[in-house]
C-alpha positions as MATLAB code, in Angstrom:
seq = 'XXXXXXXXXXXXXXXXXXXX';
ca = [
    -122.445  194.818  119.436;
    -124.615  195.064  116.232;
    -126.485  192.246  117.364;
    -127.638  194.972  120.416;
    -128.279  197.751  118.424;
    -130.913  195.614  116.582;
    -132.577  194.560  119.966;
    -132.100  197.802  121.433;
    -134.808  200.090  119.648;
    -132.544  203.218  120.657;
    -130.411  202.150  117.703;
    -130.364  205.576  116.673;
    -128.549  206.364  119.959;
    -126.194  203.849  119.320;
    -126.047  204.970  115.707;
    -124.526  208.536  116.966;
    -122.257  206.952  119.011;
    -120.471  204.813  116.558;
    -120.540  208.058  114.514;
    -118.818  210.176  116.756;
];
């Protein structure tokens, strides 16, 4: 999954997510 967020460059999307 990290792998995505690193190719994704919405990480901070994805940040908030995992945050939640």
């Amino acid at each position: 999954m990290l792998e995505e967020i690193a190719s994704n460059s919405d990480n901070i999307d994805y940040g908030e997510m995992i945050h939640v």
